[in-house]
N, C-alpha and C positions, 0 to 999 in steps of 0.2 A: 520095259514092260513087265508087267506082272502077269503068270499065267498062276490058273488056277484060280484067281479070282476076280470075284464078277465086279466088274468097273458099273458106276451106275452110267447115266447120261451126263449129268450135271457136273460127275466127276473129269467124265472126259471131254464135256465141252469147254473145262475151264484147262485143265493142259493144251486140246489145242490151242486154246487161245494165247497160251503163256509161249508155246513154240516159236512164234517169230524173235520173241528176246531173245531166248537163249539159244539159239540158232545161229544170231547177233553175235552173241557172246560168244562162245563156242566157234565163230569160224572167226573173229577177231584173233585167240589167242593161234591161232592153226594158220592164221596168215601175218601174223609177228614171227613166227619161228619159221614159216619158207621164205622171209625176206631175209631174215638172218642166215639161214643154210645159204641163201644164194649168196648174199654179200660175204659170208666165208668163204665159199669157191671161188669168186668172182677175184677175192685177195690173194687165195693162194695159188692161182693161174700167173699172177706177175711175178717174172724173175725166172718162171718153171718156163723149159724150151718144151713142146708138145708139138706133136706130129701133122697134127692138122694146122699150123700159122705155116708159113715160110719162114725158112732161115733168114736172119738178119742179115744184110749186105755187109760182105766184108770191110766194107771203109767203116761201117758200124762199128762191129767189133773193134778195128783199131781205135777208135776214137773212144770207145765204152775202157778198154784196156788203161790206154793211154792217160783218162783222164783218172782211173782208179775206181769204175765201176761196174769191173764184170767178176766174176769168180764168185759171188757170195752163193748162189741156190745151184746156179747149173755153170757151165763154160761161158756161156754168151748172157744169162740173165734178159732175156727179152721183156721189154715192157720196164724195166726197173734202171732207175739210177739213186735217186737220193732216198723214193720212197715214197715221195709225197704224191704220185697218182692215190700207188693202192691205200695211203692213210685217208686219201679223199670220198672212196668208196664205202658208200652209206646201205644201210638197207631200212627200209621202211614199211607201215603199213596203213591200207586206207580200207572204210566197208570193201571187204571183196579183194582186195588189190592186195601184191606185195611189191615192193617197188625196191628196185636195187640202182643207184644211179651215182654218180660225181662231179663234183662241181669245177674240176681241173679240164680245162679247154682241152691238153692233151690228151683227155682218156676219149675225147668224141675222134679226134685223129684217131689215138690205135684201131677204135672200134669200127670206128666204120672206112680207115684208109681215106688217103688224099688222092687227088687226080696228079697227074705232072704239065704244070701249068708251063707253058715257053720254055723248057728246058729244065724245069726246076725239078726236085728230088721228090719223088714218088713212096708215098705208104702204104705199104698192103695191108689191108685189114688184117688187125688181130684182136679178135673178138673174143674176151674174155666177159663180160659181162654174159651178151647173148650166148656163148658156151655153158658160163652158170646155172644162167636159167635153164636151160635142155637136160643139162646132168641131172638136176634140181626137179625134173619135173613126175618122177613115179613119186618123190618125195611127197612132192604138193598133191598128189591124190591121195596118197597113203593118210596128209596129216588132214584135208580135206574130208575123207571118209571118217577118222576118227571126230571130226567134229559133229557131222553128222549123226552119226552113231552115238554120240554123246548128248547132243542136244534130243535124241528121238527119249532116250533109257526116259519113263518115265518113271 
């Protein structure tokens, strides 16, 4: 805004009018950059052991060990073996939306955990995606209000 000087009418009925584009515009770029802040969290939560998942079961471990898949980030590397979940995780964006998601069936198990079907072996959620987004989220106000603020400057 300009203070100091006198806006006419006509002037400012043609910026409101211009306000929904760049508003558009402006929270486009604000919601490419918190899908990407998320999908980089969302990537660097695999492999990192953190306080809030449950430890791995010990036959895990062996088996992660054994096969030559633990050691590289933490002791147990949860979530990780060859890679190819966290390479799966995308981040994207739509009007309004930012969307962090993966196309690898495994990452719907870690997130949201299996039941134990007849005896079979049980997943406890570990929700790295939905964690991202939560860290992620003064972010998206911060870059939200900057859009804002940016689409008003006239």
């Amino acid at each position: 805004m300009t203070f100091g000087m006198k806006m006419t009418r006509v002037t400012a009925r043609r910026r409101l009018e211009r306000l929904p584009q760049r508003m558009a515009a402006e929270m486009e770029g604000a919601t490419e950059d918190i899908a990407r802040r998320m999908r980089d969290t969302a990537k660097g939560y695999i492999g990192r052991e953190r306080t809030v998942w449950p430890p791995l079961a010990a036959s895990t471990v062996e088996e992660k060990l054994r096969l030559g898949y633990g050691g590289q980030f933490s002791a147990t590397d949860p979530l990780l073996r060859r890679g190819d979940m966290k390479e799966s995780i995308e981040g994207r964006s739509e009007p309004m939306k930012s969307i962090v998601e993966s196309a690898d069936p495994v990452a719907a198990w870690q997130e949201l955990g299996t039941r134990d079907w007849h005896g079979g072996q049980h997943v406890p959620p570990r929700s790295f995606i939905l964690d991202a987004a939560r860290a992620c989220g003064l972010y998206a106000l911060y870059r939200a209000a900057q859009a804002i603020r940016a689409a008003m400057r006239f």
